[in-house]
C-alpha positions as CSV (number, residue, x, y, z in Angstrom):
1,X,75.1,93.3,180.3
2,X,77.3,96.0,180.9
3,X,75.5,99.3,182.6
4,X,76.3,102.2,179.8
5,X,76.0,105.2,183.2
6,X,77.5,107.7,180.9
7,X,74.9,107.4,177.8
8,X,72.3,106.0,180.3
9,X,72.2,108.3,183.4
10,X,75.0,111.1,183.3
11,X,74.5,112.7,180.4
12,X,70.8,112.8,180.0
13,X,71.3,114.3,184.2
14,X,73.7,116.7,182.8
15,X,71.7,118.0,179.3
16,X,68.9,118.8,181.9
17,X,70.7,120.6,183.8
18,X,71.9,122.6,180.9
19,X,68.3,123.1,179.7
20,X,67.9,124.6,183.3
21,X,70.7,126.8,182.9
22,X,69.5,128.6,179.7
23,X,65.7,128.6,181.0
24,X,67.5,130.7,184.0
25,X,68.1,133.4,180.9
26,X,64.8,133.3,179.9
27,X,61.2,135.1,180.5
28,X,57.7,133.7,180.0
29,X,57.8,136.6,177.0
30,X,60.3,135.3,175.1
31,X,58.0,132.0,174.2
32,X,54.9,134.2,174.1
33,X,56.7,135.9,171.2
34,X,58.0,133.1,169.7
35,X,53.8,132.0,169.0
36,X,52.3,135.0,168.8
37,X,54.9,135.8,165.7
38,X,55.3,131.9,164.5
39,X,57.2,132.8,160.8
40,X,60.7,132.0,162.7
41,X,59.4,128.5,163.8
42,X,57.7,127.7,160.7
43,X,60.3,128.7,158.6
44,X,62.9,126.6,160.8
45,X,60.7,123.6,160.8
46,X,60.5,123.5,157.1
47,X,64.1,123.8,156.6
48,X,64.9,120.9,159.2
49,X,61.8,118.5,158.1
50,X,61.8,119.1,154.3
51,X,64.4,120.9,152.5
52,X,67.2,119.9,154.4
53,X,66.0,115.8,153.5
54,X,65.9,117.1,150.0
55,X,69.4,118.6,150.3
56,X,70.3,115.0,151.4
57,X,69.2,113.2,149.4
58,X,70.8,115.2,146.0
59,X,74.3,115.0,148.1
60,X,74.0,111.1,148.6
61,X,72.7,110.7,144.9
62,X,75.8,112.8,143.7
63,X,78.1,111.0,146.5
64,X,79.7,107.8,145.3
65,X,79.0,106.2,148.2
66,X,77.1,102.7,148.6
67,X,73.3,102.6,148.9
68,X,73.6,101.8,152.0
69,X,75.4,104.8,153.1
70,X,72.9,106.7,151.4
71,X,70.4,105.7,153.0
72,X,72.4,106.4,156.2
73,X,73.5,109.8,155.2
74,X,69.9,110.7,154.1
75,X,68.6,109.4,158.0
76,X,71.0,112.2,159.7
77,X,69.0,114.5,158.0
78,X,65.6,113.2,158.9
79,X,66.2,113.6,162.7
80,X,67.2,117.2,164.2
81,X,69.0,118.2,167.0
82,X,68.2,118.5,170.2
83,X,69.3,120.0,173.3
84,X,73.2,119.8,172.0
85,X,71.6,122.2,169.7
86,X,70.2,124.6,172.3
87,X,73.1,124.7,173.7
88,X,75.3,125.8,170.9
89,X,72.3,128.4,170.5
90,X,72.8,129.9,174.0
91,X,76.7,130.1,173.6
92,X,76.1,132.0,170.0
93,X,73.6,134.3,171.3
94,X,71.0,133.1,169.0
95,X,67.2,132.9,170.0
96,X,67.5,130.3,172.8
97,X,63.4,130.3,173.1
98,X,63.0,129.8,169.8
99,X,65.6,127.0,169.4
100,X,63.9,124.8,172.7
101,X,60.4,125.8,170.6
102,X,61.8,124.3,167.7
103,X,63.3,121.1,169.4
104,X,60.3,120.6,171.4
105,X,58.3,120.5,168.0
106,X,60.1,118.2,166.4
107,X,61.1,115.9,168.8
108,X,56.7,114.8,168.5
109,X,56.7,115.8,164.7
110,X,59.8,113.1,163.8
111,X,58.1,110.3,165.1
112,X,56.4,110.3,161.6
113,X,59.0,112.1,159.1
114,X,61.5,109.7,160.2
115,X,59.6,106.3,159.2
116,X,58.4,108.4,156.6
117,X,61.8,110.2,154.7
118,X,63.9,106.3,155.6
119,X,61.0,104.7,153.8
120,X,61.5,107.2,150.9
121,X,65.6,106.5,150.6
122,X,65.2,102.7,151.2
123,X,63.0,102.9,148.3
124,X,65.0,105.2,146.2
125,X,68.4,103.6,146.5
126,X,67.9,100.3,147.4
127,X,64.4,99.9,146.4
128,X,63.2,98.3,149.6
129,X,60.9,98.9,151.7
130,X,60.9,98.6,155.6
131,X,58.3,99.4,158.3
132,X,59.8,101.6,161.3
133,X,57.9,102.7,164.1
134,X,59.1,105.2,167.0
135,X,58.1,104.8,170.3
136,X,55.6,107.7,171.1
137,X,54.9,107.7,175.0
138,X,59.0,107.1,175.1
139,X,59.9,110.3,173.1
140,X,57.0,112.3,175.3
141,X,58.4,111.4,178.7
142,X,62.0,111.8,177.6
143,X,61.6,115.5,176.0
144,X,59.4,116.7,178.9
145,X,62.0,115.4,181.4
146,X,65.2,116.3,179.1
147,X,64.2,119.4,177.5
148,X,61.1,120.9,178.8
149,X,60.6,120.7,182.1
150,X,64.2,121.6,183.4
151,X,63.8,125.0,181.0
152,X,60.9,125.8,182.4
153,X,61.9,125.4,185.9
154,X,64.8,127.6,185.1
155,X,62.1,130.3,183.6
156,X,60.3,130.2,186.9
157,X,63.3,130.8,188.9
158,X,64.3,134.0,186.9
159,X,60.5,135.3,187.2
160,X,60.9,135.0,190.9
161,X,64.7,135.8,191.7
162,X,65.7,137.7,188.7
163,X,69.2,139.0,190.5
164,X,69.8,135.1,191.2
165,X,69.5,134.3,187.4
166,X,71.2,136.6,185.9
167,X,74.6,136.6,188.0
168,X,74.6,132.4,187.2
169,X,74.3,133.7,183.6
170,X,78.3,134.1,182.8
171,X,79.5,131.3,185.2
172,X,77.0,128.8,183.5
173,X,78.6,129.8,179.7
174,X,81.3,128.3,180.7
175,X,80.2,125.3,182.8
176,X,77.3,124.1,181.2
177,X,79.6,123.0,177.9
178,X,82.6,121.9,179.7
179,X,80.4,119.6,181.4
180,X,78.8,118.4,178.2
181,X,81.8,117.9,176.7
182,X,82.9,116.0,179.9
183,X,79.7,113.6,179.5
184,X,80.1,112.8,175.9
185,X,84.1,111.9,176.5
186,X,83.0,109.7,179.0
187,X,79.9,108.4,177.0
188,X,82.4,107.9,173.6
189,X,86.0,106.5,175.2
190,X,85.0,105.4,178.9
191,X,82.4,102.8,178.0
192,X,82.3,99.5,176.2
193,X,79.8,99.6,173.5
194,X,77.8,96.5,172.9
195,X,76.9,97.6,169.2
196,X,79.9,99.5,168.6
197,X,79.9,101.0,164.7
198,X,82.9,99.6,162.7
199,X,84.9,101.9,160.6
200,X,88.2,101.5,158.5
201,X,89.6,104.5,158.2
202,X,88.9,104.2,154.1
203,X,85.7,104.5,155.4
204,X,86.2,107.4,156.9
205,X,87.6,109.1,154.5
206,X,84.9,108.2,151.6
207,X,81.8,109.5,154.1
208,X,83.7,112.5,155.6
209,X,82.7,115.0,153.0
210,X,79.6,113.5,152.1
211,X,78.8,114.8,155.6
212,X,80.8,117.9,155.7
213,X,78.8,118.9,152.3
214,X,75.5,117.9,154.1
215,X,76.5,119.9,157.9
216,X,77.7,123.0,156.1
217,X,75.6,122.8,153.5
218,X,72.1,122.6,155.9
219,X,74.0,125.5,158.1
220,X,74.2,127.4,155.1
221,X,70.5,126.5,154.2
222,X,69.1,127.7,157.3
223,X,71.0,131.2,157.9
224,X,70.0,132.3,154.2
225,X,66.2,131.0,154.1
226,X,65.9,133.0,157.9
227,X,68.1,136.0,156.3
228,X,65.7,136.1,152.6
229,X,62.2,136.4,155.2
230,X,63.5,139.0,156.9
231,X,63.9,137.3,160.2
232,X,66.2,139.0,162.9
233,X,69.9,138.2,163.1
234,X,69.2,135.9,166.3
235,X,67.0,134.1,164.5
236,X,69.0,133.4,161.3
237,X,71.8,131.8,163.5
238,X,69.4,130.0,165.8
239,X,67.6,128.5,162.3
240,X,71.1,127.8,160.7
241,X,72.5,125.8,163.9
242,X,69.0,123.8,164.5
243,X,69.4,122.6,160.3
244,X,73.3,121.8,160.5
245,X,73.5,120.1,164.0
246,X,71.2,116.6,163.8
247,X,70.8,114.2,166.4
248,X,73.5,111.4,165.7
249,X,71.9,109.3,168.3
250,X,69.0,109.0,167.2
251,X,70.0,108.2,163.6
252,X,72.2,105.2,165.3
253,X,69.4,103.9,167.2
254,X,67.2,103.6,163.9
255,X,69.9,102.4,161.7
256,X,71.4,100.0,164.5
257,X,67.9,98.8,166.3
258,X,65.0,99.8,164.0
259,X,66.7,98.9,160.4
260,X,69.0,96.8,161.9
261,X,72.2,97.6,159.5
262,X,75.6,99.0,161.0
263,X,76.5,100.0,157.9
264,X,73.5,103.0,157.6
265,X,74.9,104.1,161.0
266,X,78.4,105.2,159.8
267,X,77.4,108.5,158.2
268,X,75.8,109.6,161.6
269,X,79.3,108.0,163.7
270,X,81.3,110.4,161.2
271,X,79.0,113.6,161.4
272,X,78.8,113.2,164.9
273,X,82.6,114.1,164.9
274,X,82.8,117.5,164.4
275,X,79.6,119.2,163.8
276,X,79.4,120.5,167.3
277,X,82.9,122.2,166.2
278,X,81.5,123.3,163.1
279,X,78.4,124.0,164.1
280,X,80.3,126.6,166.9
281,X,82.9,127.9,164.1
282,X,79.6,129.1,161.7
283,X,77.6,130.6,164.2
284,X,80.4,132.6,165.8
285,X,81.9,133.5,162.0
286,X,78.6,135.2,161.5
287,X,77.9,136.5,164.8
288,X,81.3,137.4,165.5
289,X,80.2,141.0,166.8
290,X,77.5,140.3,169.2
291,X,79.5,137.0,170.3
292,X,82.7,139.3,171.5
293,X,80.6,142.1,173.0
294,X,80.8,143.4,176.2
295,X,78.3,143.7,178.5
296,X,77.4,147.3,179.3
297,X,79.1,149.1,182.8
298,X,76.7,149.2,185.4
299,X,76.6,153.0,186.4
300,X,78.5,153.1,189.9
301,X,76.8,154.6,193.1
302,X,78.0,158.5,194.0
303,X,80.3,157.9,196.9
C-alpha cells in the first residue's frame, strides 16, 4: 500500500499551521463574544445543518440526475466545512472566531446529522435504507489537533507578544493559502489514489450545475438569513462562506467507505473543484470595501 504523505501527513501539518496563523489574529474576547451573544452561531448552525440539506434535497429532486447522484449531491450538504473554510474567512475579513466556533461545533454535531440526513435521501430517492456510523473518539482527536489546539496556541501567543502577532499578520495572508493550495496540488495530481473517483467528462457536465446551484445557492442562503437578523457585515460573510464551502472529503469518505458507492462520491469530486474559487469570488464581491482597505498610517515620531 502506497503511503498517501500529501492527504496523510502534509496537509493536515499544514491546515494546523494555518489554524495557528489566524489564532495569531485573535484575542480570548473575540470567542467570549462569540457565546456571550450566540444568535451568529445559532443562526449559522441552522443554515449549514438544516436548511441548507433542505435546499439539497429540492435541487437534486428538480436535477435530472440519477438517484444515486442525488443522494451524493444531498451528502455534500450534510457535512460542512472545515478549516478550508476558516481560511477563506480570514482572507475575507469575515468573523474568523466565529467561523472556528462554528466548525468546531459541527465537526461533534455531524457525527449524527450525517447518518441521519444520508438515511433520509437513501430513503427518499432510492428507498433504501443503510446504517452509517462515524467514528467519535476519531473526529475528537483530529479537530482538537487540526483545528483547536493550533488556534488556540496562536491566541496565546498574541496575548503574550502582541507586537510579534500582529507584524506575522500580512506575511501570513499570503503564505498561509499558497501553502494550502501547494498541499492540495500535491494531495490531488502527485499521489496515486487507491479509490480514485471515475468521471467521464458527460459526467461532469450533467453534475456541474447541480452543484454550482447548490454552492451559490447555500452562499446566498447564508449571507441573506445573517443580513434579515441583523447580524453584522463580518458575520453575514463568515455565515455565507461556512454554508457554501462543504467538506468534500468527508462526503468521499462516507460515499466511498461508509456507503460503499463511487458513484455518490462524484457530486462532492465535482464541487470540490471550484468552490474554494467561488467561495473567494462571493465573499470578496460583497466585501469588496473592507477587503481593498488600507490599513491606517501609523503617526510618525517628531524628529
Amino acid at each position: 500500500m502506497e503511503t498517501q504523505i500529501f492527504s496523510n501527513y502534509l496537509l493536515p501539518i499544514t491546515l494546523a499551521l494555518i489554524m495557528l496563523g489566524m489564532g495569531l489574529s485573535l484575542t480570548m474576547r473575540d470567542f467570549r463574544n462569540i457565546f456571550l451573544q450566540p444568535k451568529a452561531v445559532i443562526l449559522g448552525l441552522l443554515s449549514q445543518m438544516i436548511i441548507l440539506p433542505l435546499f439539497a434535497i429540492l435541487v437534486a429532486q428538480f436535477s435530472g440526475l440519477s438517484d444515486e447522484l442525488k443522494v451524493g449531491l444531498v451528502l455534500i450538504a450534510a457535512c460542512p466545512g472545515g478549516a478550508v473554510s476558516n481560511l477563506i474567512t480570514h482572507l475575507l475579513k469575515g468573523n474568523v472566531a466565529l467561523s472556528v466556533s462554528m466548525t468546531t461545533v459541527n465537526s461533534f454535531i455531524t457525527i449524527f446529522t450525517i447518518p441521519a440526513i444520508v438515511g433520509i435521501a437513501l430513503h427518499y430517492f432510492i428507498g433504501d435504507s443503510k446504517e452509517i456510523a462515524l467514528d467519535f473518539w476519531g473526529t475528537l482527536i483530529r479537530v482538537l489537533l487540526i483545528t483547536v489546539l493550533p488556534c488556540v496556541v496562536g491566541v496565546i501567543i498574541h496575548q503574550q507578544h502582541k507586537l510579534f502577532a500582529e507584524s506575522l499578520e500580512k506575511p501570513l495572508r499570503v503564505i498561509m493559502p499558497i501553502s494550502l493550495a501547494l498541499m492540495m496540488i500535491g494531495s490531488i495530481f502527485l499521489e496515486k489514489k487507491e479509490n480514485a473517483i471515475p468521471i467521464t467528462f458527460h459526467e461532469y457536465l450533467t453534475v456541474i450545475i447541480p452543484c454550482l446551484i447548490l454552492n451559490l445557492g447555500g452562499m446566498f442562503i447564508g449571507y441573506y438569513i445573517a443580513k434579515a437578523f441583523g447580524l453584522i457585515k463580518k458575520n453575514q460573510i463568515t455565515i455565507a462562506v461556512e454554508v457554501g464551502l462543504q467538506n468534500t472529503g468527508l462526503a468521499i469518505f462516507v460515499a466511498t467507505s461508509l456507503l460503499e458507492n463511487q458513484r455518490m462520491a462524484i457530486p462532492s469530486a465535482v464541487y470540490a473543484l471550484f468552490t474554494f474559487f467561488s467561495a473567494a469570488i462571493f465573499g470578496f464581491l460583497v466585501n469588496k470595501e473592507e477587503i481593498m482597505k488600507k490599513p491606517p498610517r501609523k503617526p510618525q515620531a517628531a524628529s
